[in-house]
Backbone as CSV, one residue per row, in Angstrom:
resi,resn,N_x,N_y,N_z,CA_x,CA_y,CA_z,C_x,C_y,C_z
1,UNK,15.757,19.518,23.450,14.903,18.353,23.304,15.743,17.190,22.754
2,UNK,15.741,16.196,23.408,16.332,14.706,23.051,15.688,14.441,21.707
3,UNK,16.694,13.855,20.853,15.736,12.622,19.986,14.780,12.043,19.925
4,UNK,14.992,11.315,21.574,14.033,10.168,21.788,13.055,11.130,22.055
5,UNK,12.555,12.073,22.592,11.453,12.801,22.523,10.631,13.436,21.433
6,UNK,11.870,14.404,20.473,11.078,14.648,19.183,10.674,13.290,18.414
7,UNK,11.040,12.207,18.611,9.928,11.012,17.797,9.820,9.603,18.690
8,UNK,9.604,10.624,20.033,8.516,9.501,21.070,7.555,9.101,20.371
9,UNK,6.461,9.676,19.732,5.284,9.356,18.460,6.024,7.890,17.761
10,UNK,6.761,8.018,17.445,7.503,7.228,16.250,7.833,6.200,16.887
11,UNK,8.813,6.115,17.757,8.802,5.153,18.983,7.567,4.131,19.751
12,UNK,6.862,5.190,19.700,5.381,4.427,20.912,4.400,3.726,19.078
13,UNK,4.842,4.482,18.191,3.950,3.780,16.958,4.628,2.351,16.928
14,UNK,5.931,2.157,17.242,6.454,0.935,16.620,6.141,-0.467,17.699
15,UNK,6.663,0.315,18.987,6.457,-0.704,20.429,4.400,-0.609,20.191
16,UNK,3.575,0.236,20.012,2.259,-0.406,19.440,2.255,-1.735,18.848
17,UNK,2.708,-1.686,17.454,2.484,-2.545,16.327,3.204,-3.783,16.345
18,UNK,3.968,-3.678,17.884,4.504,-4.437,18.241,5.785,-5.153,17.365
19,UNK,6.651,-3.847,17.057,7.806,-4.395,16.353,8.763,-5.266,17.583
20,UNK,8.975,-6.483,17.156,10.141,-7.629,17.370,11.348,-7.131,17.606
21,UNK,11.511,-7.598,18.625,13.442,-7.124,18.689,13.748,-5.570,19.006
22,UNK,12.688,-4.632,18.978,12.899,-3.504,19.031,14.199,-2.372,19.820
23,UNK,14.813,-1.979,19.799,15.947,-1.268,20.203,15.806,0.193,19.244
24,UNK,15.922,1.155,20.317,15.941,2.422,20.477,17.128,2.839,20.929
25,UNK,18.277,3.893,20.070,19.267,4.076,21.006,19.466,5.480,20.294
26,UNK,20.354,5.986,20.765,20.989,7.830,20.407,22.216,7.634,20.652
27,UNK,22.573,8.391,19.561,24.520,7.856,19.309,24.737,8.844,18.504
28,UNK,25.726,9.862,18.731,26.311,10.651,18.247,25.428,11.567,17.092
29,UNK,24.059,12.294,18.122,22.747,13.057,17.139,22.268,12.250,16.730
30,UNK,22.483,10.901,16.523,21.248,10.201,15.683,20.751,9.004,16.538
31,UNK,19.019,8.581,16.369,18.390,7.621,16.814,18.328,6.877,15.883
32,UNK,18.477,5.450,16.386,18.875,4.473,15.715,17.878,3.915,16.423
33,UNK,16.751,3.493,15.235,15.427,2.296,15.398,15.336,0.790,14.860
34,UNK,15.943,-0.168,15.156,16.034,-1.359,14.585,14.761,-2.519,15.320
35,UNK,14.434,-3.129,13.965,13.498,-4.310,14.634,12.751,-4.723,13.933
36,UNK,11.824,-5.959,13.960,11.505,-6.400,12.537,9.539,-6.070,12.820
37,UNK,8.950,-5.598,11.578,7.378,-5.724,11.737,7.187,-7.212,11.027
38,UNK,6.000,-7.070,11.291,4.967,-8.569,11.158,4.544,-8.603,9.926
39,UNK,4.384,-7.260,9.112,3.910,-6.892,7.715,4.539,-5.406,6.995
40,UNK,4.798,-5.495,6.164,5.204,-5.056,5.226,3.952,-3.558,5.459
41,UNK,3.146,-3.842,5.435,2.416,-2.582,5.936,2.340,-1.689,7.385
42,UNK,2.856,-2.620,8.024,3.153,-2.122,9.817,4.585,-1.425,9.015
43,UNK,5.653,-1.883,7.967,6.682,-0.763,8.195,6.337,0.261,7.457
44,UNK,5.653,0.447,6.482,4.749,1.725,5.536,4.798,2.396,6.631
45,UNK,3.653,2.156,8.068,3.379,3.121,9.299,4.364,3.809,9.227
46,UNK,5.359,2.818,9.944,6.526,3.830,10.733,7.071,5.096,9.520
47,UNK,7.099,4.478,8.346,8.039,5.198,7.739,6.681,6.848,7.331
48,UNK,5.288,6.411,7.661,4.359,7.329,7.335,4.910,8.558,8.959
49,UNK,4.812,7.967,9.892,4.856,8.585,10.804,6.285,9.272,11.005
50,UNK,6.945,8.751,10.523,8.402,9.389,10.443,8.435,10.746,9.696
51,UNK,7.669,10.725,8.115,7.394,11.602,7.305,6.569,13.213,7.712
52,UNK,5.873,12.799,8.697,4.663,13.477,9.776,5.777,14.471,10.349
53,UNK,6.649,13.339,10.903,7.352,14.381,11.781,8.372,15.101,11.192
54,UNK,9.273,14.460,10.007,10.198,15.123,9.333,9.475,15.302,7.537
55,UNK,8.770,15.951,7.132,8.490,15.740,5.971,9.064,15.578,4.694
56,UNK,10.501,16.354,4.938,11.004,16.085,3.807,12.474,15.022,4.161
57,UNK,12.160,14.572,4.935,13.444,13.673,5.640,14.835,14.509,5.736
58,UNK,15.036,16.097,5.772,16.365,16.092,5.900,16.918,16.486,7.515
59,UNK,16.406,16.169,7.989,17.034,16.394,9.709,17.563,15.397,9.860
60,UNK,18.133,14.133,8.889,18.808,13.085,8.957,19.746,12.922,10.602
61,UNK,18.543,12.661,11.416,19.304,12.493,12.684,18.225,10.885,12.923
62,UNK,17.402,10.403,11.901,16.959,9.006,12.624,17.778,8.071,11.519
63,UNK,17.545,6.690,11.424,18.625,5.821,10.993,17.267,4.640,11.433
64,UNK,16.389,4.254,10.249,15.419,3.560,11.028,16.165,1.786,10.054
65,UNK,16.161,0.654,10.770,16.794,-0.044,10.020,15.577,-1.201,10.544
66,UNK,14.336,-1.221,9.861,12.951,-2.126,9.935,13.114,-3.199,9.154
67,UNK,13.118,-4.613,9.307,12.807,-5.622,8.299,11.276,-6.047,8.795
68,UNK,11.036,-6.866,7.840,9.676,-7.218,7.969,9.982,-8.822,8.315
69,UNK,9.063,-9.296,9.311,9.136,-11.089,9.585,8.170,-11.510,8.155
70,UNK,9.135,-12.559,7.660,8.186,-13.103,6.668,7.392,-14.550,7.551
71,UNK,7.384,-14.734,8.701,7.095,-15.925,9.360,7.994,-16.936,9.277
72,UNK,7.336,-17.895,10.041,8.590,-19.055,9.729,7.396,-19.985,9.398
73,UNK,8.544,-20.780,8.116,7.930,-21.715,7.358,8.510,-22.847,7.604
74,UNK,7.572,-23.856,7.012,8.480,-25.382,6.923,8.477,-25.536,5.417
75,UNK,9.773,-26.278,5.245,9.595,-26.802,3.400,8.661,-28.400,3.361
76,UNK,8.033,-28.378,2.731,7.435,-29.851,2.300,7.450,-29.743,1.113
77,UNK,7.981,-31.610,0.592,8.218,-32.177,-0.676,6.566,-32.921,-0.883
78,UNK,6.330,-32.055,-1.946,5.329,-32.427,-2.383,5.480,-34.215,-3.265
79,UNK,3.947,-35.218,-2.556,4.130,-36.612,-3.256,3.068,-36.866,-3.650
80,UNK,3.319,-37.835,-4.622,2.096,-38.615,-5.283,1.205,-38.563,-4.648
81,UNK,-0.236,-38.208,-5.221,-0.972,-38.646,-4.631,-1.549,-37.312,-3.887
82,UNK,-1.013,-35.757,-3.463,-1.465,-34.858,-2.921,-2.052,-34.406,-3.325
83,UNK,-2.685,-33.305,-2.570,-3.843,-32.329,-2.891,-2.863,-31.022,-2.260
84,UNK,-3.151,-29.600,-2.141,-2.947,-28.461,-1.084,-4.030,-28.909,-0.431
85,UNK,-5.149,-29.433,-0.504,-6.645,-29.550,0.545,-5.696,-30.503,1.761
86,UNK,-4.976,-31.368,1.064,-4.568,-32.595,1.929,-3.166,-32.346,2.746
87,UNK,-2.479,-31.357,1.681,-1.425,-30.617,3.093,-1.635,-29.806,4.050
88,UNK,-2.532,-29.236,3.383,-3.035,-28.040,4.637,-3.908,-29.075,5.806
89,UNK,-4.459,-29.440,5.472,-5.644,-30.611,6.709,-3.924,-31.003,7.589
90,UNK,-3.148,-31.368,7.072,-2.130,-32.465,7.639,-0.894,-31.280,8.738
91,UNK,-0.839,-29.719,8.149,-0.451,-28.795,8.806,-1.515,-27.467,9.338
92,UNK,-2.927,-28.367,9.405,-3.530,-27.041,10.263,-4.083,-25.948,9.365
93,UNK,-3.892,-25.637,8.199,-3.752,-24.583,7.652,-4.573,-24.804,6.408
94,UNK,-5.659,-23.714,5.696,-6.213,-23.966,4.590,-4.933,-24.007,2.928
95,UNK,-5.897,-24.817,2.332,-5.097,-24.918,0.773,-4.760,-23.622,0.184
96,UNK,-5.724,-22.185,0.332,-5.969,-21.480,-0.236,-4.032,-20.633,0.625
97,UNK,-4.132,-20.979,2.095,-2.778,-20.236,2.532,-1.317,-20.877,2.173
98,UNK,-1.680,-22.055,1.772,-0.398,-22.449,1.052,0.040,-22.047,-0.175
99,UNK,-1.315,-22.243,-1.267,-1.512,-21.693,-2.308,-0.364,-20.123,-2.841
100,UNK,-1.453,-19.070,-1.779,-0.605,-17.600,-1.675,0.862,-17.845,-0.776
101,UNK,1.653,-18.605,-0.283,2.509,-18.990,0.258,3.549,-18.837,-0.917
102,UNK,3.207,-19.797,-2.308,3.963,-20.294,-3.140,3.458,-20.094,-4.622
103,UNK,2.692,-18.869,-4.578,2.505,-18.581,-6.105,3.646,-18.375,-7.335
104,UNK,5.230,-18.592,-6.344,5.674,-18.203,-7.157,6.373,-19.573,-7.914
105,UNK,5.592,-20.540,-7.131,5.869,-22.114,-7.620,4.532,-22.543,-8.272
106,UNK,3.382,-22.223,-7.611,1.883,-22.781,-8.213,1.748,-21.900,-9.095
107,UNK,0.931,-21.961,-10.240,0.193,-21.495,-10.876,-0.845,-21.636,-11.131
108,UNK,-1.454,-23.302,-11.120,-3.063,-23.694,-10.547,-3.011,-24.504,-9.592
109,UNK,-3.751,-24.076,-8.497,-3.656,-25.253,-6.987,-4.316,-26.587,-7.353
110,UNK,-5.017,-26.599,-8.480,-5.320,-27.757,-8.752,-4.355,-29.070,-9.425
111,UNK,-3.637,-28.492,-9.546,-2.394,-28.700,-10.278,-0.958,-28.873,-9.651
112,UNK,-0.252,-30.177,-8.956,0.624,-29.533,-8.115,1.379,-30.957,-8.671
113,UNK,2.830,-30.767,-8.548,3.583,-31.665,-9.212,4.490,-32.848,-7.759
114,UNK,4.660,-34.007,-7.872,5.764,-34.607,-6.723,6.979,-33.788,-6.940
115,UNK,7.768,-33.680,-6.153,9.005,-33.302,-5.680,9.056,-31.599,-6.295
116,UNK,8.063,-31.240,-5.969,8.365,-30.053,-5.676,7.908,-29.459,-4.036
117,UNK,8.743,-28.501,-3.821,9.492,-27.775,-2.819,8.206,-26.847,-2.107
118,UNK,7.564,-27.120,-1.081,6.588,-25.964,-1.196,6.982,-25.567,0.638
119,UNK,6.751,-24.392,0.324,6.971,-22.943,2.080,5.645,-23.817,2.396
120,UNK,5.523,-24.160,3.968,4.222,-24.291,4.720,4.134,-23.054,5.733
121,UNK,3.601,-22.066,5.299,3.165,-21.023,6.535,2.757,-21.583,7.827
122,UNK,3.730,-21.242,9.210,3.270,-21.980,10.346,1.491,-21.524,10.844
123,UNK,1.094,-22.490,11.644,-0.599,-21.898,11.767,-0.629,-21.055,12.732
């Protein structure tokens, strides 16, 4: 039995969840799974379904190398005079998704300073 067969499962879970970039290959006993998920919980899956099939991981013949897309953002310099109500209206997107965008800059959305740096999650 091929690789690619003992974790066809594992394979068809990822091309599902629609991992990015995906590449499947077998190289010297080991399958090599590279490609990025959409969430941080789509790679939990794989690595659940991987576990399914190898439980204690030592048949060390897969090599899964998953990043997660954090999206693509734009930076905006926050100016006088803003709201998040009034950036988000101006990029499509509610205050509340910019907000969780940049908690690690906000601390009250009511509250937002000029020239600071804020991620705009694309819509």
């Amino acid at each position: 039995m091929s690789l690619q067969d003992k974790y066809k499962e594992l394979t068809d879970l990822a091309s599902n969840l629609g991992i990015s970039n995906l590449q499947v290959r077998e190289q010297d006993n080991v399958l090599y799974i590279d490609g990025a998920a959409k969430s941080a919980d789509d790679k939990e899956k794989l690595w659940s379904a991987y576990g399914k099939i190898d439980p204690d991981f030592r048949s060390a013949d897969v090599v899964m190398n998953i990043t997660v897309d954090e999206g693509v953002t734009t930076e905006y310099t926050v100016k006088s005079g803003d709201s998040l109500s009034k950036i988000g209206k101006e990029y499509g997107i509610s205050w509340q998704t910019i907000y969780e965008a940049n908690k690690d800059v906000i601390k009250n959305p009511d509250l937002i300073q000029p020239g600071w740096k804020l991620k705009i999650p694309t819509a």
